[in-house]
C-alpha positions as CSV (number, residue, x, y, z in Angstrom):
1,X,-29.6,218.4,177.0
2,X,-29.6,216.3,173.8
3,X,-30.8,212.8,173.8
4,X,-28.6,211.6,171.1
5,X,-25.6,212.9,168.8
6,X,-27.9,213.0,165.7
7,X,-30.4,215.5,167.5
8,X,-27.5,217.6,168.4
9,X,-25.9,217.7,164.8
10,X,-28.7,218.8,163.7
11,X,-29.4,221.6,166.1
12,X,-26.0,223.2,165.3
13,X,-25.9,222.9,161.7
14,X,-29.1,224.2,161.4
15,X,-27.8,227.9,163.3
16,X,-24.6,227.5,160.5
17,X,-26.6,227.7,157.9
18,X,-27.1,231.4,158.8
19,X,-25.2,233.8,160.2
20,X,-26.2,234.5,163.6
21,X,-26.3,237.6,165.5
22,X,-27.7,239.2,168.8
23,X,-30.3,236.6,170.4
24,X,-28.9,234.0,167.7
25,X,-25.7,234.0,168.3
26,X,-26.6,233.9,172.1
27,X,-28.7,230.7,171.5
28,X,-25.8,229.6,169.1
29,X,-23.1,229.9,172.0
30,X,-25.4,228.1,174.7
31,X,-26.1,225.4,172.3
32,X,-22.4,224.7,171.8
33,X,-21.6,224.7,175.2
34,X,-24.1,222.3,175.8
35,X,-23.3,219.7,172.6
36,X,-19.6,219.9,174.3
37,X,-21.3,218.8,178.1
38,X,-22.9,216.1,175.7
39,X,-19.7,215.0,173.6
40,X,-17.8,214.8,177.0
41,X,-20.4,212.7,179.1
42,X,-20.4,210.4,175.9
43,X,-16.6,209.8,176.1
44,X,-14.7,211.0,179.9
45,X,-11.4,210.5,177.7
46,X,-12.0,213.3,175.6
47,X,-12.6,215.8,178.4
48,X,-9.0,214.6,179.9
49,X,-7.8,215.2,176.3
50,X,-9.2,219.2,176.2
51,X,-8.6,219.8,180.2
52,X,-7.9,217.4,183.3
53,X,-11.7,216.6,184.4
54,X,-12.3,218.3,187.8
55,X,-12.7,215.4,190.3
56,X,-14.2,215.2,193.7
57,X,-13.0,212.7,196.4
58,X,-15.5,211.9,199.3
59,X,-13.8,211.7,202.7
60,X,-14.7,208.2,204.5
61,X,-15.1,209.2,208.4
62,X,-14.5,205.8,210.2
63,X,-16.8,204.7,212.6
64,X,-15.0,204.7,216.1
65,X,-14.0,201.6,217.5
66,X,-13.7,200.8,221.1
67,X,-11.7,197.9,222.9
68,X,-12.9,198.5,226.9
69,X,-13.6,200.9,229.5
70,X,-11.8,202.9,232.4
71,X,-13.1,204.4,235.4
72,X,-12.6,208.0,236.6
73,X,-10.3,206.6,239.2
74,X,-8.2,204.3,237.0
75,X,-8.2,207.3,234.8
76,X,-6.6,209.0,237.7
77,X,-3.8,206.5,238.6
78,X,-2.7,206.3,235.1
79,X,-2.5,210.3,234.1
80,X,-1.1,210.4,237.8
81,X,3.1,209.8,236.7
82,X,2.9,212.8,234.4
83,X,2.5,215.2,237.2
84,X,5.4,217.2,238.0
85,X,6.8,220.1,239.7
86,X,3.7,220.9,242.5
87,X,1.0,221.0,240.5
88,X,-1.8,218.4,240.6
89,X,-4.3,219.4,239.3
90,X,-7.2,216.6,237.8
91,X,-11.0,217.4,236.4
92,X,-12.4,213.9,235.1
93,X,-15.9,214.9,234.8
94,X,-17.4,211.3,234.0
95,X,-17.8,207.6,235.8
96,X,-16.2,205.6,233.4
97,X,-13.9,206.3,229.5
98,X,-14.3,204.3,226.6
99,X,-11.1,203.3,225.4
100,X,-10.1,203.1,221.7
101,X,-6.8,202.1,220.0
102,X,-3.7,204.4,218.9
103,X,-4.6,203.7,215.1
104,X,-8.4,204.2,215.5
105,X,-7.1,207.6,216.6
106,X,-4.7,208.1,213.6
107,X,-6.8,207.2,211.0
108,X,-9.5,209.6,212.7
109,X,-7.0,212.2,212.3
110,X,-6.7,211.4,208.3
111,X,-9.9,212.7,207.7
112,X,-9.7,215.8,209.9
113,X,-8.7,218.6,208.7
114,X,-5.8,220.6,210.6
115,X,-8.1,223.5,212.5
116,X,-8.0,227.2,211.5
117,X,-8.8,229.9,213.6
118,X,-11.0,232.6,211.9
119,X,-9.2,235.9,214.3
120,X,-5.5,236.6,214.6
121,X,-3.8,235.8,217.5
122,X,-5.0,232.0,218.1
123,X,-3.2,230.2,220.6
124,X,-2.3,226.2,221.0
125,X,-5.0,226.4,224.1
126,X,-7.6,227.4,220.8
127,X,-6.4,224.9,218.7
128,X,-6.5,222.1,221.4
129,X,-10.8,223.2,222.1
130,X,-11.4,223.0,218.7
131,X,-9.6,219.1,218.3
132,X,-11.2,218.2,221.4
133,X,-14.4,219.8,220.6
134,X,-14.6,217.7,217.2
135,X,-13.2,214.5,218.7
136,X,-16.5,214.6,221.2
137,X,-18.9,214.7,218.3
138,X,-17.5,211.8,216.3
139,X,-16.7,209.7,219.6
140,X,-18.7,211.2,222.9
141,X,-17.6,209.4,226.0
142,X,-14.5,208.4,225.0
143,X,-10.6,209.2,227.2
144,X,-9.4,212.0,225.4
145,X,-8.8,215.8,226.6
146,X,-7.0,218.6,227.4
147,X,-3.6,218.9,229.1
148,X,-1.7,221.8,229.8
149,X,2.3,221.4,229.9
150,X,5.2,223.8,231.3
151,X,8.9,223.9,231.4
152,X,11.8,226.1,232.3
153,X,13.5,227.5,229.1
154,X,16.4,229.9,230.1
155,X,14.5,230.9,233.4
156,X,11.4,231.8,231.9
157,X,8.2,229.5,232.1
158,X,6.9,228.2,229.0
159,X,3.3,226.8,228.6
160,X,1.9,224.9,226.0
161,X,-1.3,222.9,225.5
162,X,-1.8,219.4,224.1
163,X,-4.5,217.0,223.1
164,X,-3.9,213.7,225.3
165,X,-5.7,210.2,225.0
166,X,-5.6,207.2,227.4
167,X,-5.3,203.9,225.1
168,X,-6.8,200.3,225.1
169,X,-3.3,199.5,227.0
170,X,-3.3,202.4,229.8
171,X,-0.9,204.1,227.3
172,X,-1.0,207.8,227.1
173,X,-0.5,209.7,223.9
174,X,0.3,213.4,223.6
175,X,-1.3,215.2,219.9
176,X,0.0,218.5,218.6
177,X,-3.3,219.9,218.1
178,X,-1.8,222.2,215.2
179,X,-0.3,219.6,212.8
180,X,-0.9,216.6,214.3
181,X,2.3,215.5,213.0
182,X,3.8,215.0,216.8
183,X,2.1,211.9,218.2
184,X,3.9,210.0,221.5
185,X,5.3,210.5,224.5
186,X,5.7,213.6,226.4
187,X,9.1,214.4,228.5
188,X,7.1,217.9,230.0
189,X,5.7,218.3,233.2
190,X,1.7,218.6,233.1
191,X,0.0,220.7,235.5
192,X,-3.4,220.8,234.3
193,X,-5.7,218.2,232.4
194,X,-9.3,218.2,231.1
195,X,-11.2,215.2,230.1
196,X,-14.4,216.1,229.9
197,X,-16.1,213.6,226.8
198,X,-19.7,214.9,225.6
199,X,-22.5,212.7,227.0
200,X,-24.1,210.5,224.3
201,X,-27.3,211.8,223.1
């Protein structure tokens, strides 16, 4: 790289003042590539001038924040309601929650991106692992799982699996693990929840 303009006038008018062919004409070409990569560090305007300047954009995970605990049992009461239709069925694999707030949540999901699964065929039971999976890295330990719903639809059974998370108020909230556009309440029966945090290391 050239450590001034003048150095790197003078390197190009010098290979002007001849023709240059083969191995010149090489040297010539890198050369002006690299008084260009000098001309546009000097002045960013005139890269956006010539072609939009590629930008990068770093992606600011939050730190999780927590606002109390819950025990397996108050865990228990609380997911208890949404049970409907026979089935109750619980696997709270841990003494106690952490609890964290509805927007801590949210603007964890900001920085996630939407999961893709590498094999045709992925179901919303895949999608929901992979969510949960990344949740318990960034936040081990905390109440958030797993829950399976199903409903009647025209007499046949329909399944579908959710990402669920117990709130600093005992409020639950249901995530579509695919778009994470659908965040609230849930009007399905649940047979079937997981909320199993990773241990802390």
């Amino acid at each position: 790289m050239y450590a001034s303009w003048g150095n790197a006038r003078n390197v190009v008018h010098g290979y002007l003042k001849k023709m240059p062919t083969g191995e010149s004409l090489t040297a010539l070409i890198t050369d002006m590539k690299e008084l260009l990569l000098f001309l546009l560090l000097l002045n960013p305007d005139l890269c956006n001038t010539l072609h939009p300047c590629p930008t990068t954009t770093t992606t600011i995970i939050p730190e999780p924040e927590y606002c109390g605990e819950l025990s397996m049992i108050e865990a228990s009461q609380i997911l208890r309601p949404y049970y409907r239709g026979g089935y109750h069925i619980e696997i709270l694999w841990r003494d106690s929650f952490k609890l964290m707030s509805i927007d801590t949540l949210r603007s964890w999901l900001d920085t996630v991106e939407i999961p893709t699964l590498a094999h045709k065929g992925g179901n919303c039971a895949d999608y929901c692992r992979i969510v949960q999976g990344r949740f318990s890295e960034w936040s081990p330990g905390t109440a958030f799982g797993v829950v399976w719903l199903y409903w009647d639809e025209g007499g046949e059974v329909i399944s579908h699996c959710k990402n669920v998370m117990i709130d600093c108020n005992g409020e639950v909230w249901f995530i579509e693990p695919q778009n994470f556009d659908n965040i609230g309440t849930n009007d399905k029966p649940v047979y079937f929840i997981l909320m199993r945090a990773k241990e802390e290391v």
